[in-house]
Each structure stands twice: as structure tokens, then as C-alpha cells.
Steps between C-alpha positions, in 0.01 A plus 500: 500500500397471891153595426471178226676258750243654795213412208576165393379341774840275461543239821821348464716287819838314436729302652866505485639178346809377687664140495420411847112538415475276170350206682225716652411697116412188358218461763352823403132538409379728234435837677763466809750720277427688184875500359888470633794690556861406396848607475607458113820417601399177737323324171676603192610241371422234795423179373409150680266423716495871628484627139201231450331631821591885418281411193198338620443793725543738238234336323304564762527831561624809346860576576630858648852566513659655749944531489779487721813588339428745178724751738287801343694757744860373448733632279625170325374416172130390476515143434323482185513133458297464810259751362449289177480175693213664738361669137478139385359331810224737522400427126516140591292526828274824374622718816298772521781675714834555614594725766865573651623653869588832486835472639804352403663145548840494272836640532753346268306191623181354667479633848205313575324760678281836448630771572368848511541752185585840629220709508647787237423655158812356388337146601172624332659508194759197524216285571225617249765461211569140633136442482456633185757255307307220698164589394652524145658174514176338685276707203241562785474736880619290785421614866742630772443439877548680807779317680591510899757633562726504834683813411466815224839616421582844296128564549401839369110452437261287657416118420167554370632808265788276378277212417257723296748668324664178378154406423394789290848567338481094389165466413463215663244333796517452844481165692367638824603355812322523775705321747803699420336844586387344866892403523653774365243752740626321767897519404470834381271651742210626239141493519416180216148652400676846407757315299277272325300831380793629400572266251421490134198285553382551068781269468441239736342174326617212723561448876710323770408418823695285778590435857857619677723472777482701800891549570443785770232775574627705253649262234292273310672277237303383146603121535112349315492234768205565748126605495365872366450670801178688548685882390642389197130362419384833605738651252381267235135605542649893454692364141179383424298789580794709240551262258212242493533154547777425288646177448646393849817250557551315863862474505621221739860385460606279783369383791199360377227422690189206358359592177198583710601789681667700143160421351308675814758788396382520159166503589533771695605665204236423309271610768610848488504526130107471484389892475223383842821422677688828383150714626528347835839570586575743718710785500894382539679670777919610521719233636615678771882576432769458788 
């Protein structure tokens, strides 16, 4: 499958689509974005002048999901009337994805927050049956992603071997992102080029990338509110290299800057999606760990 991706030749850059940034999406031109990202759960069922707007822009450009709440590591029951309402949306909008956290965000309740899945066969297998009944229920593969994480509790194997393993015992894809190894490295005080070749890359077939918060030296927090910095660039250039230039989402939640500046963003990505960018780039080196 990475070999066909690598082949295709496929040049893809999205935006995220968030409330705050409406005004400025209806001031696109054709070619500053080739599709959106949403939450399901933000527009199901949204009506008004948002719903109206929500529309428009979906006529404008193809629609990826990308969820908050499904709670795919918990242990309450899968809410299966979401999963029918996000079945039906994406056969209204023609999503050509939906991809999930890999962690879990429910406990008897909405806790509003991702939290890490312990990194154990008994997770492997909790999670993978989870995703299962979802991919039944959605009648298609939806795509997990690497989360940050600020702590790994009742670990017993490593991040990248859990991820594959949910991966492989699921059959199902990987949202890749980039930003989230560079974060995690730091927090976790591995070497980001030796993870991301460690993952299941076959499965890969979509891709993240975003700016963070530097808390401390050694702590860097996943907030989606500033600039790529230049190593989490250099890490995207290294997916590419792996995976080819798969279809590629800027995620920017708050802390918006002018329309302007997200677009120079997304060029970028498109810049090192063209297989003359790829050749030039050189060799990434290890974020040095502290």
C-alpha cells in the first residue's frame, strides 16, 4: 500500500476548519487549500447560519473527518448512535475519512480530555475489538492517530509496538502525526526519527502536522496554537520520504493568526510534497534528547 501512495504522485494540503476562522474560508481562492478537516461532533446536526456556512464550504471542498469523543480506549459502551450519526454525515458530505485518537476520553461520562491507553497486550486487544464493532457499524476502515501523551502508565511495551499492534490486530490505518512524535521525543526522551521508522508506515494514508507549546526544556505540550517549527518540518520531510506525500492536514485550533500566515503554512506543505522538493532534502538529524 506505501509503495502505491509513494506512486501516485498524490499532492494534497488541508486546513482545519474551526468557528473562529469562517470569515477568513469564505475568502479562499481555488488552490489555497485542497479540502478541510472537522470534528463530526461540532456539525452534526448544526443548523443556522453556521449550518448554512458549514455547507457552503463543504461544497467547496471535500470534507475529512477527524473525532473527539468516540472514547475508542474506554471501557463504557461505544456510543453507537454517534457512530450512525457520523455514518450518515459522511454519506451526506462524501467524507472520504474518519479517523479517531488512540486514547481514551470517557469514564461513566465525558472527561473532556485524552488520555493515554496503557501500553499492554491486554490494551492491544481491548482496543482492536472496539475498533472492530466501529468499522462494522461505519461499513468502512477508519484511521487511528498517535496521540501525546504526558505520561504512559502500566507500560509493558513500547509506544511505537503498541500502536502497530493495535493497528495490525484492527486492520485499520494510521493518521500519522508528525507533531506528536517531536512532542512526545521530547517528553519521553526518544530519538523521533527511530520512532517514526518504527512505526507501521504500510498503514499510514493521511497526516497531521502542527505547532506546540514549549512548557520547559524538557516538556513540550500539543496545544495547535503556534507556527511548525523547523524539526517538526524536518520530520515531515522523513514521513514523506516513508510514506510519500500523503494527504497532509494543518491543524490550527486557537490562537489564530491572519489567514495569510496558515496559508504560507500550507504552502509549505505543498512545497515538500513535490518529489524535486523530497530529492533536495537533506538528511534529518536526532533531536538531541535532555
Amino acid at each position: 500500500m506505501g509503495e502505491d501512495k509513494v506512486a501516485s504522485g498524490l499532492t494534497l494540503a488541508g486546513l482545519g476548519l474551526r468557528r473562529g476562522l469562517m470569515p477568513a474560508f469564505k475568502e479562499l481562492q481555488p488552490g489555497d487549500i485542497d479540502f478541510v478537516e472537522v470534528a463530526p461532533e461540532n456539525w452534526i446536526g448544526i443548523g443556522g447560519r453556521y449550518g448554512r456556512a458549514f455547507r457552503e464550504i463543504a461544497e467547496r471542498y471535500p470534507v475529512y473527518l477527524h473525532g473527539l469523543s468516540l472514547n475508542i480506549g474506554g471501557f463504557s459502551p461505544l456510543d453507537t448512535d454517534l457512530l450512525r450519526a457520523i455514518k450518515q454525515f459522511m454519506d451526506d458530505f462524501d467524507c472520504p475519512l474518519y479517523s479517531e485518537h488512540l486514547t481514551y476520553c470517557g469514564d461513566e461520562g465525558q472527561l473532556y480530555d485524552l488520555l493515554p491507553i496503557p501500553f499492554t497486550e491486554e490494551a492491544v486487544r481491548h482496543v482492536a475489538d472496539r475498533v472492530k464493532r466501529v468499522q462494522d457499524v461505519l461499513g468502512r476502515r477508519i484511521l487511528l492517530e498517535n496521540a501525546s501523551y504526558y505520561a504512559a502508565p502500566a507500560q509493558q511495551m513500547s509506544e511505537s509496538d503498541f500502536i502497530n499492534a493495535v493497528l495490525a490486530e484492527a486492520d485499520c490505518e494510521l493518521l500519522l502525526d508528525v507533531n506528536n512524535i517531536y512532542v512526545n521525543s521530547i517528553n519521553h526522551h526518544y530519538d523521533p526519527y527511530e520512532f517514526l521508522h518504527a512505526l507501521s508506515l504500510e498503514r499510514a494514508s493521511y497526516i497531521h502536522i502542527a505547532g506546540h507549546y514549549d512548557e520547559a526544556e524538557d516538556l513540550r505540550v500539543d496545544t495547535h496554537s503556534a507556527d511548525v517549527i523547523d524539526p517538526v518540518w524536518a520530520l515531515l520531510d522523513a514521513a514523506y520520504e516513508r510514506c510519500g506525500p500523503l494527504p497532509t492536514l494543518l491543524e490550527r485550533d486557537f490562537n489564530f493568526p491572519p489567514m495569510a500566515e496558515l496559508l504560507l503554512e500550507v504552502e509549505r506543505i505543498k512545497r515538500a510534497q513535490q518529489p524535486s522538493q523530497r530529492a533536495e532534502a537533506s538528511a534529518p538529524l536526532s533531536v538531541a534528547i535532555r
